[in-house]
TORVEX-129538 format. One line per 4 residues: number of its first residue (from 1); their letters; for each residue x, y, z of C-alpha. Coordinates in steps of 0.5 Angstrom, whole numbers, plus 500, padded with zeros to 3 digits. Example, Ala and Ser with C-alpha at 12.3 -4.5 7.8 and 13.67 -1.06 7.14 Angstrom:
2
1 = as = 525:491:516 | 527:498:514;
***
This chain:
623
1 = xxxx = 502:797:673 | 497:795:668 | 497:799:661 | 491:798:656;
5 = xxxx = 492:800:649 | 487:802:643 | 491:802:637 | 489:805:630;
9 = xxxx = 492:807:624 | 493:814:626 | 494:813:633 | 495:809:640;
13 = xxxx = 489:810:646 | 492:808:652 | 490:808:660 | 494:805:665;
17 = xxxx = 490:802:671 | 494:799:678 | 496:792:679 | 490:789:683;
21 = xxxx = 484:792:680 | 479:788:678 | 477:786:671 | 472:788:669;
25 = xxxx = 474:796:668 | 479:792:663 | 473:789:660 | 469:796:660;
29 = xxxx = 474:800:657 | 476:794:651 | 468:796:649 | 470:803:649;
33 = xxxx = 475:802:645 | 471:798:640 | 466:803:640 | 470:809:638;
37 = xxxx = 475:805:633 | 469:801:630 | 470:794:628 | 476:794:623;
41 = xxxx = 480:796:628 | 486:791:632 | 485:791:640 | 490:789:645;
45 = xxxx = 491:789:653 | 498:788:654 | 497:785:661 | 498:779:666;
49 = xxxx = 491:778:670 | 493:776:677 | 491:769:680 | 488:771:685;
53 = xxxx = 481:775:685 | 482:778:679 | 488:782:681 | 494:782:675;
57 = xxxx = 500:778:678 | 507:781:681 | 513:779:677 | 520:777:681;
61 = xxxx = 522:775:688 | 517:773:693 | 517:772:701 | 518:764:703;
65 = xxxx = 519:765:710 | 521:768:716 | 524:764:722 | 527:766:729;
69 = xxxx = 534:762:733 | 532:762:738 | 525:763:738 | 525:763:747;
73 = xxxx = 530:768:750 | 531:771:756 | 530:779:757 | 536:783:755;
77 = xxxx = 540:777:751 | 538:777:742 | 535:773:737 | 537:772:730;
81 = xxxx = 532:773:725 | 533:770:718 | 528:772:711 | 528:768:706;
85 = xxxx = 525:769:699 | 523:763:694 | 529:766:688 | 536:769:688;
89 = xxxx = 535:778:690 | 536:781:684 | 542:786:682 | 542:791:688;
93 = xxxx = 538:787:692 | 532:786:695 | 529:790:701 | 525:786:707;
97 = xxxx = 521:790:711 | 521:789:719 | 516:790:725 | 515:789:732;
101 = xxxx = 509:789:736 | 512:790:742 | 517:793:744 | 520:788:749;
105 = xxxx = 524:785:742 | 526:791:737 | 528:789:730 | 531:794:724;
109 = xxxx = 526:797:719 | 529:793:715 | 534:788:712 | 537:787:705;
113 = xxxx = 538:781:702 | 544:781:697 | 544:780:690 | 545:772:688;
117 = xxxx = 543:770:696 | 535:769:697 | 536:769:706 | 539:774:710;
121 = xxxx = 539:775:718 | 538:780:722 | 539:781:730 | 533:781:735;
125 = xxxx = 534:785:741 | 531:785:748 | 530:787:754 | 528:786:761;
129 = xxxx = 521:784:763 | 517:782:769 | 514:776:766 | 513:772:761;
133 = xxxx = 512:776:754 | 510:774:747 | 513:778:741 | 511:778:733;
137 = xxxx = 516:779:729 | 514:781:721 | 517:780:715 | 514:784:708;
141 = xxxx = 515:783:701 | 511:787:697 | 504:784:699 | 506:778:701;
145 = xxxx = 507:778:709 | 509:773:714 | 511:773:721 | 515:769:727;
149 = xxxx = 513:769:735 | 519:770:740 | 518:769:747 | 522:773:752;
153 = xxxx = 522:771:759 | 525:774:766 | 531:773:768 | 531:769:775;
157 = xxxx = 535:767:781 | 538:760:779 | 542:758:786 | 545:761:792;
161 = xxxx = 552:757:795 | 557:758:800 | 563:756:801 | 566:752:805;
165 = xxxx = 559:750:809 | 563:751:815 | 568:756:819 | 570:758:826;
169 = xxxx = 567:764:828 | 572:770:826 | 574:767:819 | 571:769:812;
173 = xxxx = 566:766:807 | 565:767:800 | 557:767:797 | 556:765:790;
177 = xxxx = 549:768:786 | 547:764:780 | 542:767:775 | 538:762:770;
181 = xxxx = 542:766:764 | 547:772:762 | 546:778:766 | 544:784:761;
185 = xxxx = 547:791:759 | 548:794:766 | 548:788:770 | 544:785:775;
189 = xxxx = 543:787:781 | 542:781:787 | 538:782:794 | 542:780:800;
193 = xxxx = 538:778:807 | 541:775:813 | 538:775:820 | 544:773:823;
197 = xxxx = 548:777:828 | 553:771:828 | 555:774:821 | 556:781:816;
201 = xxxx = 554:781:808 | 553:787:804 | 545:788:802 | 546:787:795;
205 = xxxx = 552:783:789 | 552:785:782 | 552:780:776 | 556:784:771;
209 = xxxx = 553:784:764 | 554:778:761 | 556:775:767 | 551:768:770;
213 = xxxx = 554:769:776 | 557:775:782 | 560:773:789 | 560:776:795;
217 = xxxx = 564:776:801 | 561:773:808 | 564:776:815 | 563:771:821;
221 = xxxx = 563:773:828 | 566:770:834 | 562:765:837 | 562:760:844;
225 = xxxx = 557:755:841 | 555:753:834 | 551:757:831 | 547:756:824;
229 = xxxx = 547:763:819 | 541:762:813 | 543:767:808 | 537:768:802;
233 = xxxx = 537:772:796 | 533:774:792 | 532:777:786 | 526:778:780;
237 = xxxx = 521:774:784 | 525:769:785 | 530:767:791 | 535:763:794;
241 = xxxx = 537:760:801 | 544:758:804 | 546:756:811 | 553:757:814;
245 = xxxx = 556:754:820 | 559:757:825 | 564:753:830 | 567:756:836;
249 = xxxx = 574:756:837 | 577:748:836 | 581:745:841 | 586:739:839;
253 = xxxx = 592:735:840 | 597:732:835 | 602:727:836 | 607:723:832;
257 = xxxx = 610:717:831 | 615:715:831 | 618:723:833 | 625:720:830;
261 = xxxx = 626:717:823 | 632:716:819 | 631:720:813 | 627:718:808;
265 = xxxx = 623:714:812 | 615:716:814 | 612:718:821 | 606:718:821;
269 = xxxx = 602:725:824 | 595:723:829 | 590:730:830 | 584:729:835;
273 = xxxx = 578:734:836 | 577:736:843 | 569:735:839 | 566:731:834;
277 = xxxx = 567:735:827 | 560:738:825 | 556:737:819 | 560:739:813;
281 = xxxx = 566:736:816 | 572:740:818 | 579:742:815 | 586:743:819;
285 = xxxx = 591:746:815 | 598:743:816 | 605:745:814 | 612:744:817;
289 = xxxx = 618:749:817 | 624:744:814 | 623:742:807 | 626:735:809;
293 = xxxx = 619:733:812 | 613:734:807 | 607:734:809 | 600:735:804;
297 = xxxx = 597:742:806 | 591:739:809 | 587:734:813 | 579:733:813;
301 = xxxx = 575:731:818 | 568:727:816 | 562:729:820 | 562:727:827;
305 = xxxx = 570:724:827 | 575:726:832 | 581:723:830 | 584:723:823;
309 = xxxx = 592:721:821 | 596:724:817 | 603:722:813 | 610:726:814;
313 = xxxx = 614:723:808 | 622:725:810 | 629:727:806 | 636:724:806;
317 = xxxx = 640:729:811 | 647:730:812 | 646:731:820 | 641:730:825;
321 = xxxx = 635:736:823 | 629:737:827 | 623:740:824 | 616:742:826;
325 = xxxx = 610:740:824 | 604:745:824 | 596:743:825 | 591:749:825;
329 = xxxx = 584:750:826 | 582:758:825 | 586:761:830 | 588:755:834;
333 = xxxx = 594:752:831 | 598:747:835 | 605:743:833 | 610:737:834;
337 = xxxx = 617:736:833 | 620:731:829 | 628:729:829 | 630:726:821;
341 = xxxx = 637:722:823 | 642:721:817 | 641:715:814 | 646:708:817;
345 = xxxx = 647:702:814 | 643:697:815 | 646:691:813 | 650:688:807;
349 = xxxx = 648:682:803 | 651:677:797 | 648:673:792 | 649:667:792;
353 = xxxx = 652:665:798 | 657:660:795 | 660:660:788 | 666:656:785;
357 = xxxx = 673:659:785 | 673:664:780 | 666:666:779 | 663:671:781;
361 = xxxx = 657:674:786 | 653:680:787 | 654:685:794 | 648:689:796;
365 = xxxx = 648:695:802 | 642:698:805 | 640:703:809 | 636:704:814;
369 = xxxx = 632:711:810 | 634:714:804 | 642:717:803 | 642:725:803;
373 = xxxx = 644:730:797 | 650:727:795 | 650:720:797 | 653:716:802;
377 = xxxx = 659:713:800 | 660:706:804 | 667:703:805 | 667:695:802;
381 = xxxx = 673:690:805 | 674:683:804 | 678:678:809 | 680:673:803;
385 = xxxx = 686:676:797 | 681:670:793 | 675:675:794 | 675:682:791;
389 = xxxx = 670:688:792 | 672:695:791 | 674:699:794 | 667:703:796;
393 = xxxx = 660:704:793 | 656:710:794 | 648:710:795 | 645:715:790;
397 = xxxx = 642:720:793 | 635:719:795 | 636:711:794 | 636:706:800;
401 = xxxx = 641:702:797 | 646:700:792 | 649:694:789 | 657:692:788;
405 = xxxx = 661:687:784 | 664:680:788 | 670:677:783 | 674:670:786;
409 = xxxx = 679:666:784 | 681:659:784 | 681:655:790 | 683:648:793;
413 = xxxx = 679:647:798 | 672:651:801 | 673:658:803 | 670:663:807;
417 = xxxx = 670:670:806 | 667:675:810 | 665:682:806 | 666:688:811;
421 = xxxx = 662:695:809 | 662:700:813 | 658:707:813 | 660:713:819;
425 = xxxx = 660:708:826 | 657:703:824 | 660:696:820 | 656:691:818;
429 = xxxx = 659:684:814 | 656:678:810 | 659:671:808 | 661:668:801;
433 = xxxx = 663:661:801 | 668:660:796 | 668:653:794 | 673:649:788;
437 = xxxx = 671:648:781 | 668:643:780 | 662:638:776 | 655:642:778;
441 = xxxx = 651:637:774 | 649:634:768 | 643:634:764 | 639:631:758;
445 = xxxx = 634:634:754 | 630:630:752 | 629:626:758 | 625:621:753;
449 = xxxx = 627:619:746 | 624:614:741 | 631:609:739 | 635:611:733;
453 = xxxx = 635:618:735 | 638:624:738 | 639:628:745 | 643:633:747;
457 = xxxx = 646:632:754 | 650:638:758 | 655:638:764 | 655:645:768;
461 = xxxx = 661:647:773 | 660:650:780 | 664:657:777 | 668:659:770;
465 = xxxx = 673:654:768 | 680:657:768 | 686:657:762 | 686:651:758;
469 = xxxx = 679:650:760 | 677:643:764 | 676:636:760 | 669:633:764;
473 = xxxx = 669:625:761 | 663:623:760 | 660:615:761 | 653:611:759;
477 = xxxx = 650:605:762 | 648:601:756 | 650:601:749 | 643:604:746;
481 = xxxx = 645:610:749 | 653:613:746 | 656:619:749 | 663:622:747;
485 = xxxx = 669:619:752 | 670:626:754 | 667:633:753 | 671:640:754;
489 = xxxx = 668:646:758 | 672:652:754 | 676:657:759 | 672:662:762;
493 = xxxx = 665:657:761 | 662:654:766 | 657:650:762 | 659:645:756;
497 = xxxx = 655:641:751 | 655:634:748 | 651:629:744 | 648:623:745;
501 = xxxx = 645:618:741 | 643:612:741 | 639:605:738 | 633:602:736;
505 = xxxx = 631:598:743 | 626:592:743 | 623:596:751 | 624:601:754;
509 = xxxx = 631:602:757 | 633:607:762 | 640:609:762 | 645:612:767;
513 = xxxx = 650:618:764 | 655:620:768 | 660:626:768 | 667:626:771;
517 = xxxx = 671:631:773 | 677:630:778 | 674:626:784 | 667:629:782;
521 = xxxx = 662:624:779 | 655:627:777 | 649:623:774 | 642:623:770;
525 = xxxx = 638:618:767 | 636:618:759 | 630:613:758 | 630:610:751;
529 = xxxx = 624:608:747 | 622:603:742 | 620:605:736 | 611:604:735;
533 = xxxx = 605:605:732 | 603:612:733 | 597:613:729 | 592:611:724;
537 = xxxx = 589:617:719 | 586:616:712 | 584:621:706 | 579:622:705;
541 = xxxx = 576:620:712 | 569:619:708 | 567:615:702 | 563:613:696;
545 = xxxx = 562:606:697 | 566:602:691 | 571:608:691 | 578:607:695;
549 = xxxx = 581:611:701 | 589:612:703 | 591:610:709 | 597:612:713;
553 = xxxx = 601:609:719 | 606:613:723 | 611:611:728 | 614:616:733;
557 = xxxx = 621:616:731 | 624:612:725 | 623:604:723 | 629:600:725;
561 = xxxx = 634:596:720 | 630:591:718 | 623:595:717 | 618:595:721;
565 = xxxx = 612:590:720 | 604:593:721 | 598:587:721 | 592:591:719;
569 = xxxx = 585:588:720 | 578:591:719 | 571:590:722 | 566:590:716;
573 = xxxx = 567:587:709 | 564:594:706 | 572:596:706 | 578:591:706;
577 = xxxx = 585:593:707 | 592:588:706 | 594:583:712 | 599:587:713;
581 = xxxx = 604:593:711 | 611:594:712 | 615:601:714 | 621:602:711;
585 = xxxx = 628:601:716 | 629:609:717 | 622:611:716 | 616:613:720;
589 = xxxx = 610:613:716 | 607:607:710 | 602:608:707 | 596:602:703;
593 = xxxx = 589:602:700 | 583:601:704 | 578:598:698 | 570:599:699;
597 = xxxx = 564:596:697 | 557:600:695 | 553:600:702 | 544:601:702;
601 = xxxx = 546:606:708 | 553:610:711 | 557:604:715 | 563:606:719;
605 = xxxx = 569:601:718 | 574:600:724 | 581:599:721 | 586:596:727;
609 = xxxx = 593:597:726 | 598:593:731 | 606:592:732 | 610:590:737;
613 = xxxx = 604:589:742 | 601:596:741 | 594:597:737 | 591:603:734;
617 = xxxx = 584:604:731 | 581:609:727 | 573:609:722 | 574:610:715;
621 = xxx = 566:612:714 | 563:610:708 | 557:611:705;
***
């Protein structure tokens, strides 16, 4: 609303027009009051004039916008509407009015948007329709108005299935109906033919409210030939298909093999088909009537197969037990008995099978399946008072072995011991051959040392020695290799070490180091080296011409006591080096300086370094 003014000393004039009348009747009524008041008189219009066509301006909020999520639904399911104005509601909100044009979407009279929010959201409700429908949805502030367009659309029929695809006539089946979206208030009620008299279904199934899918139950028939039922649904204009197979009754065979098993053991179960399978293939339930045999509860035929195998996994049993294994297709259903033995030794073993006296070994017993609940104890025997073995060894249940300790003592001479071990009737036997402590050997490591330095030699006996230990002596074959006269392998070891050392050497020289013990004698070869050149480095490797570079020669072990003397020579007389440079006695490395000239271009200078008939070359890059 607008008020016009006309004031005078004595009194004020004032007419009030409405927002959106035009301007002209404001100016027609400013000359009246001139008119009247005369010219000394103040004239005042205390309006805003509207921007748009002359009509005077709305203060406030305006409406920005109005969007619908999602803007496709099916009928029966809801949309969300969201208003939106350009600036927050003031206090105690702003109403925004709603339509629709159509009544296959609804919206409430109006929505509130809340003081300090410049959105708020409504619910787009739905119903079913027969086709495709557009819906215009509006918003209205005042004089501002905007809509959004929702699409509702039918609710069809997305797939028919059903499951299994196959079955012997007389058995069920079950059908599935999907819709392409949730089903409405109410339900959805789908249509059901068949035009097989081979099967029995209901004429219609519901997809409850809320629900995309409804099932329905499929009987069969007995039949004498394969048969194919087609079952279709329909439902708003749209339809779905499904085939069924329908077997006549299968004739089989099962075998197993083997049909007696220690337990624990696998037996495998062969089902053939009188037929091949049929398209969709072919399932036959399995089960046996004693939990010592396991089979899975089923076996599946592919198309066209007649045969098919199966496993039969069996338990530990006490006592011989006899269990029936079941193969059924439909109502045919045939069996097969499987006699499961208690387990027996199989056999006793040692490792190793000869140890000095007073080592020991390891006894293994096993059996021919799995021990039964409880175990299976087996009774051990030694034929010698030199090797013990306890008494028993149980085998866990469930296990097919288990493992015993093997003690000996101290023998003069070569001894066989035979092992017994004995489960229920059944005996079974092993040797061990028990031999006098003796040397085993002797080693070095390494095998090859540069002279002036060190190894570590060891002497290894056949079993542990006995209280006060065993003195092994020791001997070398030549002077640039020295062992200790003797070494001692403490009581209750079987291995001893020592070092050897030894001396610079002008060739390589191969010594013999013996080990004795009693009247045994046991060998190994040391090679001793000399001491020689083993590089030539330089830093830096690159150069100025007119500076100098740092060489460095390395032996591979220490200098002997007189040094060792390296000649030096170069290639080009862009660096010079000494005639000669010498390693100090104990050393490994010396070091001189390589002396360069100014070259016009980069020049690579190979420096030899040479000693005891060894040569080594490295460049040194100058430029």
């Amino acid at each position: 609303m607008v008020r016009q003014n006309c004031n005078t000393t004595s009194g004020r004039l004032g007419v009030d027009f409405a927002l959106g009348q035009p301007i002209r009747w404001i100016l027609v009524l400013s000359f009246l009051c001139l008119a009247f008041l005369g010219n000394a008189q103040t004239l005042t219009v205390s309006a805003l004039v509207a921007a748009r066509g002359g009509s005077m301006a709305q203060s406030g909020p305006k409406l920005e916008s109005l969007d619908l999520n999602p803007e496709t639904v099916f009928g029966g399911n809801s949309s969300t509407g969201t208003v939106r104005i350009n600036q927050s509601a003031p206090t105690g909100g702003i109403a925004i009015a709603l339509a629709s044009n159509n009544a296959a979407a609804t919206v409430p009279a109006s929505v509130t948007i809340a003081a300090g929010s410049n959105s708020a959201t409504f619910t787009v409700a739905t119903t079913a329709v027969t086709a495709r429908t557009k819906v215009r949805v509006t918003a209205t502030l005042g004089n501002r108005k905007t809509e959004a367009e929702l699409q509702v659309t039918t609710l069809s029929l997305q797939s028919l299935s059903i499951s299994p695809k196959s079955v012997t006539g007389g058995n069920p089946a079950t059908g599935t109906v999907t819709l392409n979206a949730v089903a409405p208030a109410g339900g959805a009620v789908v249509n059901l033919t068949t035009q097989s008299t081979a099967v029995t279904i209901p004429s219609t199934v519901t997809v409850s409210a809320g629900q995309t899918t409804g099932t329905f139950s499929i009987v069969t028939s007995a039949v004498t030939a394969q048969a194919q039922a087609q079952v279709s649904a329909s439902f708003g204009g749209s339809s779905g298909h499904a085939s069924l197979s329908i077997l006549p009754p299968t004739t089989f065979s099962m075998a197993l093999n083997p049909t007696s098993v220690g337990g624990g053991a696998r037996s495998t179960g062969t089902v053939t088909l009188s037929s091949a399978a049929p398209s969709g293939g072919l399932i036959v339930n399995l089960s046996s009537d004693n939990a010592a045999a396991f089979v899975e509860p089923m076996l599946e035929f592919h198309s066209g197969k007649t045969t098919a195998t199966f496993e039969i996994q069996t338990a530990g049993v006490a006592a011989s037990t006899t269990a029936t294994i079941s193969a059924a297709i439909g109502s045919v259903t045939e069996t097969a008995s499987l006699t499961i033995q208690p387990s027996s030794l199989a056999s006793v073993t040692v490792n190793p099978t000869a140890v000095g006296g007073g080592a020991s070994a390891w006894g293994y017993v096993s059996l021919n399946g799995v021990a039964p609940q409880g175990g299976l104890a087996v009774t051990l025997a030694s034929s010698l008072t030199t090797v013990t073995v306890p008494a028993t060894v149980t085998v866990s249940s469930g296990r097919s072995s288990a493992m015993f300790a093997i003690t000996t003592t101290s023998v003069t001479s070569p001894t066989v011991a035979t092992i017994t071990a004995t489960a229920g009737a059944v005996t079974q036997t092993a040797t061990l051959t028990v031999n006098p402590l003796g040397l085993s050997s002797i080693s070095v490591d390494p095998s090859n040392v540069v002279g002036a330095g060190t190894a570590n030699g060891s002497v290894m006996l056949n079993a542990p020695a006995g209280t006060g230990g065993v003195v092994v002596a020791l001997a070398s074959s030549d002077p640039s290799a020295t062992v200790p006269t003797s070494v001692t392998v403490a009581s209750g070891h079987s291995k001893a070490r020592f070092t050897v050392t030894t001396t610079a050497v002008s060739t390589a020289t191969a010594v013999t180091l013996t080990a004795t013990s009693g009247a045994a004698s046991v060998t190994t070869t040391l090679t001793v080296n000399p001491v020689g050149l083993q590089a030539i480095r330089f830093s830096p490797e690159r150069v100025t011409g007119g500076n100098t570079s740092t060489g460095t020669i390395r032996l591979n072990g220490p200098a002997p006591t007189s040094g060792l003397v390296v000649t030096l020579a170069s290639n080009s007389t862009s660096g010079t080096v000494p005639a000669s440079v010498t390693v100090p006695a104990g050393q490994n490395a010396v070091t001189f300086l390589v002396q360069t000239t100014a070259v016009t271009k980069t020049t690579q200078v190979q420096i030899t370094a040479t000693a005891g008939g060894v040569t080594v070359t490295a460049n040194l890059s100058v430029h």
